[in-house]
C-alpha positions in Angstrom: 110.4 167.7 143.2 106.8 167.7 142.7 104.0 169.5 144.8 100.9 168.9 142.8 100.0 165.5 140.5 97.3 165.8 138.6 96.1 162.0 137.8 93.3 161.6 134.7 91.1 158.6 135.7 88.3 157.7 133.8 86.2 154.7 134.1 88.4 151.5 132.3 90.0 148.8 134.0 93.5 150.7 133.4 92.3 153.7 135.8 93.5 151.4 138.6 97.4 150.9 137.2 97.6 154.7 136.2 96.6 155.6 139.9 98.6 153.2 141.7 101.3 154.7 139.8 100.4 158.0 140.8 99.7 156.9 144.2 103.4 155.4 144.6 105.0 159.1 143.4 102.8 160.9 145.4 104.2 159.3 148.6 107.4 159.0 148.0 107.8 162.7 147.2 105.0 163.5 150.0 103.1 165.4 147.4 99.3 166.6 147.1 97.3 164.2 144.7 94.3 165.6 142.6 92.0 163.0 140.8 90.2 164.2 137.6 87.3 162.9 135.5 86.7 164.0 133.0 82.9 163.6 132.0 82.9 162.9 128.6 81.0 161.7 125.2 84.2 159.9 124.3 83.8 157.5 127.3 82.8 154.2 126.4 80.8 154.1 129.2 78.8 157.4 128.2 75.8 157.6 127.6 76.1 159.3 124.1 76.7 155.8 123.1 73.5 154.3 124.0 70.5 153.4 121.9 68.8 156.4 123.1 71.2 158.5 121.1 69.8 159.2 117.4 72.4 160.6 115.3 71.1 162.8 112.5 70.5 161.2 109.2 71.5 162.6 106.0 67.7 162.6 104.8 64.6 164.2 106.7 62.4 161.9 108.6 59.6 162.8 110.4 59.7 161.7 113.7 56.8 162.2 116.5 57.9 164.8 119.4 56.8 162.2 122.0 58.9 159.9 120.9 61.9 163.0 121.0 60.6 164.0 124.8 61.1 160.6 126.1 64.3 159.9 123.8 65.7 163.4 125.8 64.1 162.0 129.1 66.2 158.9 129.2 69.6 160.3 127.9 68.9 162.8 130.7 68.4 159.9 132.9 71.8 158.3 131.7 73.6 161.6 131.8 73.0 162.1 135.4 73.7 158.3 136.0 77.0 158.8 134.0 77.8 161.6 136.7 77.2 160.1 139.8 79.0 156.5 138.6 82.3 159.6 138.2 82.1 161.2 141.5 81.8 157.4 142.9 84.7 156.3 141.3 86.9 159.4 142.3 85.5 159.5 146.1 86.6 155.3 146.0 90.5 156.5 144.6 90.3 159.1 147.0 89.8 157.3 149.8 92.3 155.0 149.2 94.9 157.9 149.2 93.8 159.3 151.8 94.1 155.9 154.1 97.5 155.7 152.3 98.6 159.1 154.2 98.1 161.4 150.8 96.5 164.8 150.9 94.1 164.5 148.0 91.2 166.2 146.5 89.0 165.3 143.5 87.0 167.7 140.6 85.2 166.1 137.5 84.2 168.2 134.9 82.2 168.0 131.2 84.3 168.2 128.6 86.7 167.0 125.7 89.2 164.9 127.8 92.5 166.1 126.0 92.2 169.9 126.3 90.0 169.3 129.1 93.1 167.5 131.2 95.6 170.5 129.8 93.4 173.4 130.9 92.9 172.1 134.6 96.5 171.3 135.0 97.0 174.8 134.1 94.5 175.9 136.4 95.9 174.2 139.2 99.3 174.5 138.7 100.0 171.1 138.2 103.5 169.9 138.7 102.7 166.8 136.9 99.8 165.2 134.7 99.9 161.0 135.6 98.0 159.6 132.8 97.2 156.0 131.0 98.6 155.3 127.4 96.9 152.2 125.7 99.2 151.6 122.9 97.6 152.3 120.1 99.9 153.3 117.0 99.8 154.0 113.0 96.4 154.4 111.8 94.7 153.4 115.0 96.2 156.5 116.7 95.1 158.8 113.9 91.4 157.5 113.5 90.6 157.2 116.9 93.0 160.0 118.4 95.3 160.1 121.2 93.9 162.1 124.6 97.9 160.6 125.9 99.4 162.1 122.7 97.8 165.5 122.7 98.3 166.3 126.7 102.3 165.0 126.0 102.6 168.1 123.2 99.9 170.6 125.0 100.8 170.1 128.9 101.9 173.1 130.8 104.1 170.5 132.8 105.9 167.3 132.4 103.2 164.3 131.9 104.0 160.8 132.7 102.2 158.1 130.7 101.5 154.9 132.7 101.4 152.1 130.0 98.5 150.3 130.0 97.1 147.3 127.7 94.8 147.6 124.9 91.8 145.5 125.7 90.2 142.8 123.1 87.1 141.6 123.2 88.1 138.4 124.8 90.6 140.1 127.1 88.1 142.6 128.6 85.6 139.7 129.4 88.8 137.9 131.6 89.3 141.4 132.6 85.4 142.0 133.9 85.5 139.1 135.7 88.6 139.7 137.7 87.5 143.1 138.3 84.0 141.2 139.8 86.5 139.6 142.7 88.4 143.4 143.0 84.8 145.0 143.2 83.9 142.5 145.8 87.0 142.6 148.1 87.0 146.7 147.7 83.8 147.5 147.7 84.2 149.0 144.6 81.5 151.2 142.6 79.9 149.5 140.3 81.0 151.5 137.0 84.7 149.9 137.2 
């Protein structure tokens, strides 16, 4: 029997199958639910991933410090955009758990996602982790890394991996526009 799930959510469409899940356990076995995000780089949302961002190059360039100061400005600007789009997204799951009858509470926190997940189960004392799994195997799974297969070998508890699709380009365009009609009928935030 469970007491404490620990559900990752981050900010893809599969968030929504992986806490359903989650949601479905938790009120069967009338357990507490906690809902992490974890605010990462690794996000495809993040904003390490915008044009602000200027990775170093291999030869020195001069660049002028004004052009730095506002480059910072902005990323700052995205940074703290990135945060408040998380705490939106896990007050929205939270309220739906709650209305659902499940004690919940929610943290985010900066960090690598896959030790980042392990050390707050810990923390918590986690009976379970409920996290999403997109499928990717071989080479795929070794360039791009598994946050799924590191948590499975580095949990303090038992982890159960919600199987969720891996997007293509096309698929995430059908998959944008249905989540416009979910947005609209939920009131969801805007980052899903």
């Amino acid at each position: 029997m469970f007491n404490k799930i620990l559900v990752a959510i981050d900010h893809s469409a599969a968030s929504q199958k992986v806490f359903e899940q989650a949601l479905s356990i938790s009120q069967a076995e009338q357990t507490n639910l906690i809902l992490l995000h974890v605010l990462s780089t690794e996000e495809e949302t993040s904003p390490f991933l915008s044009p602000y961002f200027v990775q170093p190059k291999t030869r020195c360039i001069h660049v002028n410090p004004q052009i730095i100061r506002r480059a910072n400005e902005l990323y700052e600007q995205e940074w703290e955009l990135f945060k408040q789009k998380g705490a939106e997204l896990l007050g929205f799951y939270a309220k739906q758990a709650i209305a659902a009858g499940v004690q919940t509470e929610f943290t985010q926190i900066t960090g690598h996602p896959s030790s980042t997940i392990c050390d707050f189960a810990r923390s918590c004392g986690a009976d379970v982790i409920v996290l999403g799994r997109r499928g990717h195997s071989g080479l795929q799974e070794l360039f791009l890394g598994s946050v799924s297969n590191y948590v499975v070998h580095h949990a303090p508890c038992s982890v159960l991996l919600v199987q969720t699709p891996i997007l293509t380009e096309s698929t995430s365009a059908e998959n944008t526009e249905s989540q416009d009609c979910i947005q609209d009928e939920a009131v969801m935030p805007e980052s899903i």
